[in-house]
N, CA, C and O atoms as CSV, one atom per row, in Angstrom:
chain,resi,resn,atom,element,x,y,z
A,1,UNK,N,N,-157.375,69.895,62.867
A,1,UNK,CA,C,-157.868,68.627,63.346
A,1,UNK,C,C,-158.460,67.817,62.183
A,1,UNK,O,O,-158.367,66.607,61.976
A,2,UNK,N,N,-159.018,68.656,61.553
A,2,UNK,CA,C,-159.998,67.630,60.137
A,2,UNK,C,C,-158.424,67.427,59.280
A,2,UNK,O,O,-158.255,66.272,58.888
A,3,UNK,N,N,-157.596,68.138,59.046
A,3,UNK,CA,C,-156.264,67.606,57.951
A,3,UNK,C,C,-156.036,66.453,58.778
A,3,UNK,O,O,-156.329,65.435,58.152
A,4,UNK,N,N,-155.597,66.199,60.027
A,4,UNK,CA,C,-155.200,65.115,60.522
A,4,UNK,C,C,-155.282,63.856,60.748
A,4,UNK,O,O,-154.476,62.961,61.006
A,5,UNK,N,N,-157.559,64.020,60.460
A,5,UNK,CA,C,-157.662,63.306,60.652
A,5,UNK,C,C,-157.914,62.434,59.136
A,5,UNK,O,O,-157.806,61.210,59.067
A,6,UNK,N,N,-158.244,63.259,58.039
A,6,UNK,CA,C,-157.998,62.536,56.897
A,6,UNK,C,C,-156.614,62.045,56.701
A,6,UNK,O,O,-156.291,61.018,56.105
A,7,UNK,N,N,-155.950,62.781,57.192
A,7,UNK,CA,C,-154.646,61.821,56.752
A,7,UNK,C,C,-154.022,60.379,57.379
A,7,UNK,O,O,-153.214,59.543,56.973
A,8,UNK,N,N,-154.856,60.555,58.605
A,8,UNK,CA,C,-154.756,59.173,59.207
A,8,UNK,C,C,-155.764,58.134,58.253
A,8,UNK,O,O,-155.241,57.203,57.641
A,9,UNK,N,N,-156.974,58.333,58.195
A,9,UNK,CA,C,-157.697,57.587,57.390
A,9,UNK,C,C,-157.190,57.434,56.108
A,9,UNK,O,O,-157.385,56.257,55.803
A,10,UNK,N,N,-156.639,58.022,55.199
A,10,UNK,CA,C,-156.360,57.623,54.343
A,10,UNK,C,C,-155.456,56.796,54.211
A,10,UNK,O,O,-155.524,56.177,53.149
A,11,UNK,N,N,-154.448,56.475,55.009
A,11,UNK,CA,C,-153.478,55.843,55.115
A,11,UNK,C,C,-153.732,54.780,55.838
A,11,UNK,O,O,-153.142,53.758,55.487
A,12,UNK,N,N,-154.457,54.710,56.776
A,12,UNK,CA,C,-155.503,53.475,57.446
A,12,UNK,C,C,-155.715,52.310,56.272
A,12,UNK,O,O,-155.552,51.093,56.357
A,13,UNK,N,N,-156.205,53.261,54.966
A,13,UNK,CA,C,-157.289,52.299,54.216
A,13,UNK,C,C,-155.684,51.999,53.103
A,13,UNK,O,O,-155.785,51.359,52.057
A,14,UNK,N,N,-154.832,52.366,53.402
A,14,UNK,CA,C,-153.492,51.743,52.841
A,14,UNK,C,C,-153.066,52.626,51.332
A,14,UNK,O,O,-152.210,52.392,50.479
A,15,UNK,N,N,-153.938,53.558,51.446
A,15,UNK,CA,C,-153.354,55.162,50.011
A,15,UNK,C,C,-152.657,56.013,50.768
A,15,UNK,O,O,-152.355,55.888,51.955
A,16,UNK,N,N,-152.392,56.962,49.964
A,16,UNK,CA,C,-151.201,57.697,50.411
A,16,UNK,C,C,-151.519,59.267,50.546
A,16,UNK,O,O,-151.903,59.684,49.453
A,17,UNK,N,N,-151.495,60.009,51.266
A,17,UNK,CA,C,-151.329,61.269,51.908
A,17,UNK,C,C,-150.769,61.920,51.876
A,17,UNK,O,O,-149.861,61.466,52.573
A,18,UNK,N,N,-150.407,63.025,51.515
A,18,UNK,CA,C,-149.483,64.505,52.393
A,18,UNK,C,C,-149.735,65.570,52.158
A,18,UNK,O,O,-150.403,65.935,51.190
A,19,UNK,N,N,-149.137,66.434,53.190
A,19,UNK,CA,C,-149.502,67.859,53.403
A,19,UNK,C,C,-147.962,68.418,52.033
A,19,UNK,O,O,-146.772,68.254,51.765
A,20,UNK,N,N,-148.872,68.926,51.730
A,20,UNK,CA,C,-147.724,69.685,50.453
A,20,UNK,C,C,-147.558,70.910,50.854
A,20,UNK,O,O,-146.454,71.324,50.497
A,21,UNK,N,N,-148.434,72.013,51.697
A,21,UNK,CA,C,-148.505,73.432,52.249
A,21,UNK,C,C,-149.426,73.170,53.815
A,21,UNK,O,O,-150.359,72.407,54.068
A,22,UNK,N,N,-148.894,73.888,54.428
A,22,UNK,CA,C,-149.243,73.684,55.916
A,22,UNK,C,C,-149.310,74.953,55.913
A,22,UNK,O,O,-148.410,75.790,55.855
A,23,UNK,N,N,-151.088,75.127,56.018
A,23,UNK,CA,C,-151.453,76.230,56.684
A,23,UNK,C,C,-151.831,76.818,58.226
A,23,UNK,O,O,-151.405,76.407,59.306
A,24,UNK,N,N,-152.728,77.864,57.970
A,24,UNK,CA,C,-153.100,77.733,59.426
A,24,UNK,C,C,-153.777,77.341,60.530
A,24,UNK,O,O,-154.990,77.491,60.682
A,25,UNK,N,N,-152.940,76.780,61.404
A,25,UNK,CA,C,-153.978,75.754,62.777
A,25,UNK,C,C,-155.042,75.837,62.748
A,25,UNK,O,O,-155.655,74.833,63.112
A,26,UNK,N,N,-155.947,77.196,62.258
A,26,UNK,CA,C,-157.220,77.221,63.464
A,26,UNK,C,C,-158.112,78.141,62.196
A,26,UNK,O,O,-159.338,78.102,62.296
A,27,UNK,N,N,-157.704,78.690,61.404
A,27,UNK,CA,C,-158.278,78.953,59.836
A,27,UNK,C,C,-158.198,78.920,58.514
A,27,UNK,O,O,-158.826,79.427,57.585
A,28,UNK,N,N,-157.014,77.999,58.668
A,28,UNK,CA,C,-156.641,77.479,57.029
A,28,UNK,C,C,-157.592,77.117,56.248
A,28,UNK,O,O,-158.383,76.232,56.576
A,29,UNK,N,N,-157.660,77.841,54.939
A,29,UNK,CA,C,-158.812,77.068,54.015
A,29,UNK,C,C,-158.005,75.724,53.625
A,29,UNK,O,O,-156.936,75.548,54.210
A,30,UNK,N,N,-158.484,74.645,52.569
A,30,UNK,CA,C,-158.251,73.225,52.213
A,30,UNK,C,C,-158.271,73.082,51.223
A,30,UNK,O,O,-159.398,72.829,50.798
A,31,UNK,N,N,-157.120,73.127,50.152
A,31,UNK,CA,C,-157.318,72.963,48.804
A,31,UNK,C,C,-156.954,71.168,48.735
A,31,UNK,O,O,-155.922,70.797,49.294
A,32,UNK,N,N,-157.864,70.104,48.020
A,32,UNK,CA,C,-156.907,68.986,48.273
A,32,UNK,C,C,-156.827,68.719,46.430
A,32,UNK,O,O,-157.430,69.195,45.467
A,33,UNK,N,N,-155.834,67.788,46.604
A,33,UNK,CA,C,-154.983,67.101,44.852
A,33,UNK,C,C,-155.404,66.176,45.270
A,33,UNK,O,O,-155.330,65.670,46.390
A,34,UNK,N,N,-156.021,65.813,44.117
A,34,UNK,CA,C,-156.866,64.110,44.324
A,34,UNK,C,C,-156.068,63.484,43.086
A,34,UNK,O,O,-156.246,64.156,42.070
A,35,UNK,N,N,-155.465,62.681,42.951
A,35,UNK,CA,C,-154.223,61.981,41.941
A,35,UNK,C,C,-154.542,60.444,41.983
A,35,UNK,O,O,-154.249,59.650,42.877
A,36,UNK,N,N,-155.195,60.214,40.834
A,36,UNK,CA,C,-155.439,58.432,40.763
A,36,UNK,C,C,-155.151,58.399,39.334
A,36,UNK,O,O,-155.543,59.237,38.521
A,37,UNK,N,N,-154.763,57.841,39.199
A,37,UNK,CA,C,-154.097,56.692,37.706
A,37,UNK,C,C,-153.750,57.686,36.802
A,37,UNK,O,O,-154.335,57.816,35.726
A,38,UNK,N,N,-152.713,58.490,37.216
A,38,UNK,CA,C,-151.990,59.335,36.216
A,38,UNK,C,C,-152.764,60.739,35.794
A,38,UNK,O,O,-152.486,61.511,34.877
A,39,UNK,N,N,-154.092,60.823,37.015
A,39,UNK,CA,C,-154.174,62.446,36.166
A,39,UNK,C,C,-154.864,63.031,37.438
A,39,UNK,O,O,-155.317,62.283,38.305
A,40,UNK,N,N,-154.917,64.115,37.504
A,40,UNK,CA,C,-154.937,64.843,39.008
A,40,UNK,C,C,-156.181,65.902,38.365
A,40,UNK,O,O,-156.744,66.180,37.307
A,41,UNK,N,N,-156.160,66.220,39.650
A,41,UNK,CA,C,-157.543,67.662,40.014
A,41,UNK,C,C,-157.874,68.327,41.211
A,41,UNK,O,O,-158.343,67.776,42.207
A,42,UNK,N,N,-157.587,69.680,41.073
A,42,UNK,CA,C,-157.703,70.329,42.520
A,42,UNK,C,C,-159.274,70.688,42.916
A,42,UNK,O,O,-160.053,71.319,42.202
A,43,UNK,N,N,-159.526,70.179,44.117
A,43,UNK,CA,C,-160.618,70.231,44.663
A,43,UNK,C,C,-160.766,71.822,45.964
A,43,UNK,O,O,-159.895,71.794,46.834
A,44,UNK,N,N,-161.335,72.513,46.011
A,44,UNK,CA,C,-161.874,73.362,46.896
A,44,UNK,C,C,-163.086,73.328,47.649
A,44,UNK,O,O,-164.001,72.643,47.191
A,45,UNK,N,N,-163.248,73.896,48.640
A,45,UNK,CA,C,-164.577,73.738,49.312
A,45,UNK,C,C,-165.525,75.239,48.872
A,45,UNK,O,O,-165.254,76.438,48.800
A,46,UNK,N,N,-166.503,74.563,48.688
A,46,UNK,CA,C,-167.261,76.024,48.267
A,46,UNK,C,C,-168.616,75.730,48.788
A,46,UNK,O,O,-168.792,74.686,49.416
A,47,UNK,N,N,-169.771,76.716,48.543
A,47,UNK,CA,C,-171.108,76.999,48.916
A,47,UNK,C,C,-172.394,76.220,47.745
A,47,UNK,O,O,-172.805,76.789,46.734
A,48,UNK,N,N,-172.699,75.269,48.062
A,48,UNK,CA,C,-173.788,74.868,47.101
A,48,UNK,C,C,-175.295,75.351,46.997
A,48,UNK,O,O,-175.868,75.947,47.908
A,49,UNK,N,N,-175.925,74.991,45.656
A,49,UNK,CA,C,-177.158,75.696,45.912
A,49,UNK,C,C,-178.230,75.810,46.931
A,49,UNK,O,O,-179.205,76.562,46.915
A,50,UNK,N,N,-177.810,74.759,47.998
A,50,UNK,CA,C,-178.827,74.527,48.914
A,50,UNK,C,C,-178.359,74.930,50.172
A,50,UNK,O,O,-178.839,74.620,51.262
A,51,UNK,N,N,-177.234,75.757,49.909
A,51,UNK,CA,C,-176.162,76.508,51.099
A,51,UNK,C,C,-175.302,75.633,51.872
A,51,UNK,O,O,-174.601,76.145,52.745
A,52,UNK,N,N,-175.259,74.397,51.673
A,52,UNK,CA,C,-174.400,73.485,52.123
A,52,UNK,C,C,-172.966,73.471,51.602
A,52,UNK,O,O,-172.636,74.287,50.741
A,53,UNK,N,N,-172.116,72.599,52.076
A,53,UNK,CA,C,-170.597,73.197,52.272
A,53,UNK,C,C,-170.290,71.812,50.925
A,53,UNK,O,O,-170.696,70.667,51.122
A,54,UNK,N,N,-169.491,72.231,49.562
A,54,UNK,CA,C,-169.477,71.085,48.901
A,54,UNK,C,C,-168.187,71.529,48.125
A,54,UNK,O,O,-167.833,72.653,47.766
A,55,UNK,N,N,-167.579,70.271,47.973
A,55,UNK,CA,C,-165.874,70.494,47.259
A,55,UNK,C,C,-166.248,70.207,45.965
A,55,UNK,O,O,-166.883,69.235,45.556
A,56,UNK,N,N,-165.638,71.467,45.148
A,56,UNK,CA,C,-165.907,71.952,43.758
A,56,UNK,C,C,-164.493,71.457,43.078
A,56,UNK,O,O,-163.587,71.486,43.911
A,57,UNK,N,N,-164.130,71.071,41.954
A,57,UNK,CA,C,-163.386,70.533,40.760
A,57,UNK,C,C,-163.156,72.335,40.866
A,57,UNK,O,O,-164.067,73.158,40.777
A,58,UNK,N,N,-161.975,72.578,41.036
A,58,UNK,CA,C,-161.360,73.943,40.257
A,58,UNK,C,C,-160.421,73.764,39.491
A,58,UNK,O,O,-160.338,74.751,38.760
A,59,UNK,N,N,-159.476,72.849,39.205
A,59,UNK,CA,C,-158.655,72.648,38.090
A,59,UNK,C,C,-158.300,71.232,37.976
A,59,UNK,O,O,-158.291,70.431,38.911
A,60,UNK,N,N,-157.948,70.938,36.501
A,60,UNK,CA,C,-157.889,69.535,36.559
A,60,UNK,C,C,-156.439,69.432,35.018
A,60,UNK,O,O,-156.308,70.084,33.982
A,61,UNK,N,N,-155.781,68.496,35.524
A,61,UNK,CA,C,-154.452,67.905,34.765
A,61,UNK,C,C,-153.450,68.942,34.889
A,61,UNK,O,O,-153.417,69.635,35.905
A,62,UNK,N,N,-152.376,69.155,33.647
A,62,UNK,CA,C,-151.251,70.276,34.076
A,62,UNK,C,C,-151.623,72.092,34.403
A,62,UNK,O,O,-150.809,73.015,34.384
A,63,UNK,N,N,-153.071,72.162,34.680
A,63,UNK,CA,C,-152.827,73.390,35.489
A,63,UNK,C,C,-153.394,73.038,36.885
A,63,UNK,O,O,-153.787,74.006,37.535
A,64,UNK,N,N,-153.460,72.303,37.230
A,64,UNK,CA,C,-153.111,72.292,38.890
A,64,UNK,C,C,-152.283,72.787,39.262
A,64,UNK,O,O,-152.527,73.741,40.002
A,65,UNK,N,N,-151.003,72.487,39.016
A,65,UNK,CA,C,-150.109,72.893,39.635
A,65,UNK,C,C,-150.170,75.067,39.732
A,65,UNK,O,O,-149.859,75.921,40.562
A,66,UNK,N,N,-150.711,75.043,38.453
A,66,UNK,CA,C,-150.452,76.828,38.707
A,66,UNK,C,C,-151.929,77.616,39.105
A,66,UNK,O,O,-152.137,78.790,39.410
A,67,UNK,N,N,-152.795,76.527,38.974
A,67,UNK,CA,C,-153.953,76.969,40.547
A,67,UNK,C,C,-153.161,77.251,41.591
A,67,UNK,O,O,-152.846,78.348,42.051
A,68,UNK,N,N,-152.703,75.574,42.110
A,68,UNK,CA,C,-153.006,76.046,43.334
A,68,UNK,C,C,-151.628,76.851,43.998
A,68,UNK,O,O,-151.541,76.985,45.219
A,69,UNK,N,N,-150.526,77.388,43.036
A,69,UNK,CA,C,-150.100,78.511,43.215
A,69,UNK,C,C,-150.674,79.747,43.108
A,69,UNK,O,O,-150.472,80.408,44.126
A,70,UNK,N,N,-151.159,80.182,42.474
A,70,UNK,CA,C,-151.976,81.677,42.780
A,70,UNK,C,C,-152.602,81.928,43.754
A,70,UNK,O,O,-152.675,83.055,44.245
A,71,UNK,N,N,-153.402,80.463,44.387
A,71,UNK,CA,C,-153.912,80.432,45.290
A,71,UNK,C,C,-153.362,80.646,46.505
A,71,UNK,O,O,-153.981,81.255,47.378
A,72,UNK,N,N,-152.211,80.193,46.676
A,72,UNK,CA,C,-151.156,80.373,47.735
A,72,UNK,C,C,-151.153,81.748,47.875
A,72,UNK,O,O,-151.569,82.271,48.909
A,73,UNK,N,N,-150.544,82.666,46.537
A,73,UNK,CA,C,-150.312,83.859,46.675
A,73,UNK,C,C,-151.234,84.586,46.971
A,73,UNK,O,O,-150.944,85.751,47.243
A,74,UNK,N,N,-152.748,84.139,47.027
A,74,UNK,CA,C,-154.078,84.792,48.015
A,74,UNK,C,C,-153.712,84.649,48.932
A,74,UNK,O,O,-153.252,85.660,49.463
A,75,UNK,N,N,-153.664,83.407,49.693
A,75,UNK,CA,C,-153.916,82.596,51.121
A,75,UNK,C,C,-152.787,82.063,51.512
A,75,UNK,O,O,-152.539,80.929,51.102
A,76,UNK,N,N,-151.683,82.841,52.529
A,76,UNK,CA,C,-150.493,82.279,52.714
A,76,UNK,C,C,-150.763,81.252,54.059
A,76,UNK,O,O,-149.885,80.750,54.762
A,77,UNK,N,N,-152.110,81.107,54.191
A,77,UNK,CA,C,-152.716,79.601,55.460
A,77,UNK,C,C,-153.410,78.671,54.911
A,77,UNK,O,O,-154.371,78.036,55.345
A,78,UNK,N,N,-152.863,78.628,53.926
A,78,UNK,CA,C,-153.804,77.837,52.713
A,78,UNK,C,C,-153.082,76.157,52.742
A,78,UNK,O,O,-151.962,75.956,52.273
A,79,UNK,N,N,-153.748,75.278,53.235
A,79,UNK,CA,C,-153.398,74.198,53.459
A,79,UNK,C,C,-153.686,73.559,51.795
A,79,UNK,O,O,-154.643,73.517,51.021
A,80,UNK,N,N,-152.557,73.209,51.795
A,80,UNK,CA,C,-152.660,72.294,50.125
A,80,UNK,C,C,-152.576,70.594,50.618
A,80,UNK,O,O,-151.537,70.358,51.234
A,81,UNK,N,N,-153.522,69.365,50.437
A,81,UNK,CA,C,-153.367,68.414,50.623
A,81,UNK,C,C,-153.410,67.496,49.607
A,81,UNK,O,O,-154.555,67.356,49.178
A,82,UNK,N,N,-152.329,66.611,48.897
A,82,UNK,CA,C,-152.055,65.852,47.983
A,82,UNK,C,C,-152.711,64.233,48.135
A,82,UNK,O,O,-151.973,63.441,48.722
A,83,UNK,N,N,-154.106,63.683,47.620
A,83,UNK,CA,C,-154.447,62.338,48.188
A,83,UNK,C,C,-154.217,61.342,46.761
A,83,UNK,O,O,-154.637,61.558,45.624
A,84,UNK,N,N,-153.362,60.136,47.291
A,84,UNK,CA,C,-153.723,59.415,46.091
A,84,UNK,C,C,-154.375,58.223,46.065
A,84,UNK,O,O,-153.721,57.194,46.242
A,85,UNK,N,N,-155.795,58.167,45.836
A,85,UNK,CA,C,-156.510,57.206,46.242
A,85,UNK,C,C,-157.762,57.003,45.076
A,85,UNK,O,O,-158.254,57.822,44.300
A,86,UNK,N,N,-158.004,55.803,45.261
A,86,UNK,CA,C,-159.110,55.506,44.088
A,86,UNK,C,C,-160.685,56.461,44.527
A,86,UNK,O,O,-161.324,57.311,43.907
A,87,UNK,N,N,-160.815,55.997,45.499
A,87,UNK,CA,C,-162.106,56.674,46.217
A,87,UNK,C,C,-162.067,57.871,47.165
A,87,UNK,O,O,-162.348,57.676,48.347
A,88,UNK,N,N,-161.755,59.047,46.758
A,88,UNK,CA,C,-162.084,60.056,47.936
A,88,UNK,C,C,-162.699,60.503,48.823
A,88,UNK,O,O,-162.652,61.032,49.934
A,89,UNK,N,N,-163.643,59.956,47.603
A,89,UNK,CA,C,-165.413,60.535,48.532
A,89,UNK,C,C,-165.497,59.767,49.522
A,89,UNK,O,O,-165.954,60.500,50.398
A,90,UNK,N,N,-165.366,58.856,49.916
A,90,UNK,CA,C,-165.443,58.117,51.177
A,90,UNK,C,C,-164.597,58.542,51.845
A,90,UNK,O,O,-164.646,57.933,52.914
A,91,UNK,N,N,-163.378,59.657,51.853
A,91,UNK,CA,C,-162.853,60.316,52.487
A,91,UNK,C,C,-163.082,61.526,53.594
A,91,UNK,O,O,-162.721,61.811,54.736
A,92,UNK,N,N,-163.947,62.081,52.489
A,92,UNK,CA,C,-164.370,63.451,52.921
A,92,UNK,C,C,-165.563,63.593,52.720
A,92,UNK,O,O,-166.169,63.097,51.770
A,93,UNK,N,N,-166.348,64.740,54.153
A,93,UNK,CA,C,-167.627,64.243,54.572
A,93,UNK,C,C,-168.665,64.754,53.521
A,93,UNK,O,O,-169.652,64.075,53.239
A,94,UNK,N,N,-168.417,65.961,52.955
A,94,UNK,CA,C,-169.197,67.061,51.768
A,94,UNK,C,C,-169.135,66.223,49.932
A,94,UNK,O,O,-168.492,65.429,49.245
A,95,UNK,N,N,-169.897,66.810,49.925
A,95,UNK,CA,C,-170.528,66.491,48.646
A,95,UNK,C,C,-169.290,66.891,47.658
A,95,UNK,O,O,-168.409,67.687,47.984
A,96,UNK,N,N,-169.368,66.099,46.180
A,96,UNK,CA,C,-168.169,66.267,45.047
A,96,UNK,C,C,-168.912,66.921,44.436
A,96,UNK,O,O,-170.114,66.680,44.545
A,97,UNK,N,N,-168.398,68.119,43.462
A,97,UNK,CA,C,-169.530,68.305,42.532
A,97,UNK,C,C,-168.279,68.765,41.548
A,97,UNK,O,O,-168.503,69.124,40.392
């Protein structure tokens, strides 16, 4: 329900979206590719110091791509989402860090 509904919003606000790996319905973790003006970075959700839920920078430029393959080969419900938009954070509800 939350992939769906960012992907409507993002495309609402007229950027572009897609599911690159479709995981699972009801426990897929969320890796997303955030791609603005020629250089990318994979984002994950992780645990911050104050125990709150916050999407962490895990790789950034040409090893994205072989993150978030290994990652796959952990998590075969591993939703991979590709956004290309100037502003994310107004996307998604958790903190960037």
């Amino acid at each position: 329900m939350w992939t769906g509904a960012l992907l409507r919003r993002v495309s609402a606000a007229g950027d572009f979206a897609t599911v690159l790996h479709h995981g699972d319905d009801v426990a897929g973790s969320v890796i997303l590719i955030h791609r603005e003006r020629g250089t990318q970075r994979a984002l994950a959700r992780a645990i911050g110091p104050d125990g709150s839920t916050v999407w962490q920078v895990a790789a950034r430029g040409d090893s994205v791509n072989d993150w978030v393959a290994r990652q796959r080969r952990y998590d075969p419900d591993l939703w991979v989402i590709e956004l290309d938009t100037p502003d994310l954070a107004r996307f998604i509800d958790e903190t960037i860090i």
